[in-house]
C-alpha positions in Angstrom: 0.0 0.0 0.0 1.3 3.4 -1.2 2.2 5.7 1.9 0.0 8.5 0.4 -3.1 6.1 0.9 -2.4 5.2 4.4 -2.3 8.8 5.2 -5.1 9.2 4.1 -7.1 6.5 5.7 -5.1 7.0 8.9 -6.7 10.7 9.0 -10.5 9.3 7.7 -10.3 6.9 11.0 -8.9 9.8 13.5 -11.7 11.8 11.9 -14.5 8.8 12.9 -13.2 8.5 16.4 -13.5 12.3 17.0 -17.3 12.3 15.6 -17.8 9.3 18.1 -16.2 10.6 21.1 -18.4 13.9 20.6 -21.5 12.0 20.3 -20.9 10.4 23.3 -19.9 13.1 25.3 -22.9 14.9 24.4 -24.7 11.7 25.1 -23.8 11.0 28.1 -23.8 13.0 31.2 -20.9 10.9 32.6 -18.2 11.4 30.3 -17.1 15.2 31.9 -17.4 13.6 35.5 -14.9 10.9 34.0 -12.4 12.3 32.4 -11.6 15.5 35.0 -13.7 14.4 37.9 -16.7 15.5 39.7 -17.6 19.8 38.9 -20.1 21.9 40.3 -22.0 25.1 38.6 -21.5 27.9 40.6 -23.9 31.2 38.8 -22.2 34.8 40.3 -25.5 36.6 40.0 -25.3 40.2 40.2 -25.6 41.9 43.8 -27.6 44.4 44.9 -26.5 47.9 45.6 -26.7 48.7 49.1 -27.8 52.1 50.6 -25.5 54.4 52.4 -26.8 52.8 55.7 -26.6 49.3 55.0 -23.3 49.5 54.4 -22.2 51.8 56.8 -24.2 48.8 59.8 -22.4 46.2 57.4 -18.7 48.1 57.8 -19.4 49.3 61.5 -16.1 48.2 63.3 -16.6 45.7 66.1 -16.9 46.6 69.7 -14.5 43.3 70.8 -12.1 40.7 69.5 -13.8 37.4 69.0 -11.5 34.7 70.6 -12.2 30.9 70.7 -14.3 28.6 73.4 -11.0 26.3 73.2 -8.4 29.5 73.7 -10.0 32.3 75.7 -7.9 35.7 76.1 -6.1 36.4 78.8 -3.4 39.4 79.5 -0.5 36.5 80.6 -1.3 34.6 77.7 -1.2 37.1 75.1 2.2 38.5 76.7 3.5 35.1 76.5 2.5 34.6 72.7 4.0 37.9 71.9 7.4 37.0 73.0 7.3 33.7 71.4 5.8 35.8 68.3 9.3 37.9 68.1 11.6 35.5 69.6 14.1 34.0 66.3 14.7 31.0 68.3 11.7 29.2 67.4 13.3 29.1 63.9 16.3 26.2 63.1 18.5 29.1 62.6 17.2 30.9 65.2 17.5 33.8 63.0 13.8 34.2 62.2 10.8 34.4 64.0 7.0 35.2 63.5 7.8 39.2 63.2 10.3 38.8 60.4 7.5 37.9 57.6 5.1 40.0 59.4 6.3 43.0 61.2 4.9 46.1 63.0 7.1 48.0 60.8 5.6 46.8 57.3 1.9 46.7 58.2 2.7 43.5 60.2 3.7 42.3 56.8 7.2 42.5 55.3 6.9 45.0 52.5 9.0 42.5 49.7 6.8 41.3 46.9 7.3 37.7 48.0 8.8 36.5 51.3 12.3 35.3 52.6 11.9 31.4 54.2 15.3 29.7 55.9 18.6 30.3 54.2 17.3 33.6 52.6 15.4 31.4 50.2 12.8 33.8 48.5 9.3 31.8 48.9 6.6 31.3 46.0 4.5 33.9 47.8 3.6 37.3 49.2 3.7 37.6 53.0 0.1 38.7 54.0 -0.5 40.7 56.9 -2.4 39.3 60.5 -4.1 42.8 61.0 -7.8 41.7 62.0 -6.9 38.5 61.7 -9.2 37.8 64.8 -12.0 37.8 61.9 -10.3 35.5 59.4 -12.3 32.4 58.6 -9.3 30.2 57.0 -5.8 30.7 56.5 -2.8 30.3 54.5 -3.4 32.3 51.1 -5.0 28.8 49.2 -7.2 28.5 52.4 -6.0 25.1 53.8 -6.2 25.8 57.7 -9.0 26.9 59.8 -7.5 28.2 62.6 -4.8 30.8 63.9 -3.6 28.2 66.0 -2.9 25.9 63.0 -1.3 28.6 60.9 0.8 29.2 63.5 2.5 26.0 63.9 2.3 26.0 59.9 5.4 28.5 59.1 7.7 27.1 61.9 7.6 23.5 60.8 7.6 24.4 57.0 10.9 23.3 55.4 11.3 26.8 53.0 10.3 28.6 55.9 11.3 28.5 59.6 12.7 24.6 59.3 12.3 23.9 63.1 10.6 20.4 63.7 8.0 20.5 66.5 9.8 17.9 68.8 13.1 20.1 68.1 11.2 23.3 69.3 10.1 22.0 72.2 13.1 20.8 73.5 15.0 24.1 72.3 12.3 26.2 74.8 12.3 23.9 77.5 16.2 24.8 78.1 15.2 28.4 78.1 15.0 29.5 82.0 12.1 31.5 81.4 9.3 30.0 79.4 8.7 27.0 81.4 7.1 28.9 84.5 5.3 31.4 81.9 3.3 28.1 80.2 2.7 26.8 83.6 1.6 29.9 84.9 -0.8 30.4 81.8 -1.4 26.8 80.8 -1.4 25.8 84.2 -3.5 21.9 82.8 -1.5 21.5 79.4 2.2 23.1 80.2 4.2 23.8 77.6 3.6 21.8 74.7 3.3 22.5 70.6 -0.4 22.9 71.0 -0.2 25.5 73.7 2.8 27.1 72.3 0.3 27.5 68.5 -2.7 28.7 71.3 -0.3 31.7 72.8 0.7 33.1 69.6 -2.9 33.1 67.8 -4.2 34.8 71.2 -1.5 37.7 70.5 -2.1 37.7 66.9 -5.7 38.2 67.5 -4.9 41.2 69.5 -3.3 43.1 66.2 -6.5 45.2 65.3 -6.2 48.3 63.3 -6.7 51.5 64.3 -9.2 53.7 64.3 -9.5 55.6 60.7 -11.8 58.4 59.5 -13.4 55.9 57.7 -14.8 54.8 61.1 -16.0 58.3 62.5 -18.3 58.7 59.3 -19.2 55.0 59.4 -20.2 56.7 63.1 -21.7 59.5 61.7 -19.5 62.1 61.3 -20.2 63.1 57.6 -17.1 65.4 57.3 -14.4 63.1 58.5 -13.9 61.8 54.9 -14.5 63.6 51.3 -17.4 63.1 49.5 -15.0 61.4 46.5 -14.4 58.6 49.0 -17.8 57.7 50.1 -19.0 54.6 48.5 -21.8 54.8 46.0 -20.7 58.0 45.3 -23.0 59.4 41.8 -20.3 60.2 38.7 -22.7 61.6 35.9 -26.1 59.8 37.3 -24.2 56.9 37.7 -23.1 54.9 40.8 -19.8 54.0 40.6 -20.2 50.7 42.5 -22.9 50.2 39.5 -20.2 50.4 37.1 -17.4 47.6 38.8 -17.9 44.2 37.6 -19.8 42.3 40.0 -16.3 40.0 41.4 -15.1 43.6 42.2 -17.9 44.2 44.4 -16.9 41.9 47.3 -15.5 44.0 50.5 -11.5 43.5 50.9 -9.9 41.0 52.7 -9.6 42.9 55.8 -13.1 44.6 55.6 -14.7 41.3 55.0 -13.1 39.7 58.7 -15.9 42.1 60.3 -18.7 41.0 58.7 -21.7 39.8 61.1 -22.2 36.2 62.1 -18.7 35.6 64.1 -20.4 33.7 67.7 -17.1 32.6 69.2 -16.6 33.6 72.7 -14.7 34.7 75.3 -14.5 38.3 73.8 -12.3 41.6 74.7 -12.8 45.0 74.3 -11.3 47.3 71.2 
């Protein structure tokens, strides 16, 4: 057989198995599941403006910090998380700690467009900041942990990042004079352990709040402590601006969204 001719049947029978494999994917409502798993239909359906006062009660910054049934504030414990927060030698290296990603300096960030793990290794990401993080439903920027206590622990055992096994830690802080009677004094049942060491550092991260802005005096009522440029729903030409964003762009920030109603944990202290 000439090659020409088995070219051309060769390209009649991938032509065949293409009309076949579209009439059975349109046939059957298994195919898609099979070949790249089960998918759901999510529909974004466009969102209703709010009104001036609806989003100034949806915006209106929280009387207290919400705080955990399992890891209730108190002063001791937040002091002890905060100088576990900034100590370095909870690192391998003990050159890095909790504050060097996300420092009081930067925003409680680190103000490099990705961060710096063990052995100055630049990481694949951007450091994010913990401000309000006392509102955060999950963590980690793909949203794999639920907790600040699980985050916590996350960075110090990660390989690119602070390099220090758990068991390692542990025995590292138990040689330091004074943080065994500050986790007995404050964990007075559980003593110093991994878990209580993750529980006193989300406790003082919870307590890094932002301050009070103007935004908050007019959310308050004070209608000339920002412009009228800055207001939301703010009229250009008979329009809304908010009426002209594409409905994704609609969402309130990261930071904004942490206050949103519906938080019930307890054990709650005053702003």
């Amino acid at each position: 057989m000439r090659p020409g001719r088995i070219g051309r049947i060769v390209s009649i029978g991938l032509a065949a198995s293409t009309i076949i494999l579209a009439a059975v994917g349109f046939t059957s409502l298994s195919l898609g599941a099979a070949l790249v798993g089960e998918t759901k239909q999510v529909s974004l359906q466009p969102q209703a403006a709010l009104g001036t006062d609806a989003l100034k009660a949806l915006y209106r910054r929280p009387a207290t910090i919400p705080f955990p049934k399992d890891n209730s504030y108190t002063p001791e414990k937040a002091a002890l998380g905060k100088k576990l927060y900034f100590d370095t030698r909870i690192s391998v290296s003990s050159a890095q700690s909790c504050g060097s990603c996300h420092s009081p300096s930067f925003g409680w960030g680190d103000g490099l467009a990705v961060g710096v793990g063990h052995g100055m290794q630049k990481l694949g990401r951007h450091s994010p900041t913990v401000v309000n993080a006392a509102w955060g439903g999950i963590f980690m920027w793909d949203g794999r942990l639920a907790t600040l206590e699980e985050q916590a622990l996350g960075p110090i055992q990660a390989a690119g990042e602070m390099n220090m096994p758990l068991e390692q830690l542990m025995t590292r802080l138990e040689s330091i004079p004074e943080y065994k009677p500050m986790f007995v004094r404050v964990f007075p049942e559980e003593g110093m352990t991994a878990k209580t060491l993750a529980k006193a550092i989300a406790t003082y991260e919870r307590t890094v709040v932002s301050e009070r802005a103007p935004f908050d005096a007019w959310i308050e009522g004070d209608e000339k402590a920002i412009s009228e440029e800055a207001r939301p729903g703010r009229h250009q030409n008979g329009t809304r601006l908010q009426d002209t964003w594409p409905a994704r762009d609609r969402a309130p920030c990261a930071v904004h969204a942490r206050w949103l109603a519906g938080d019930t944990r307890a054990g709650r202290r005053a702003l």
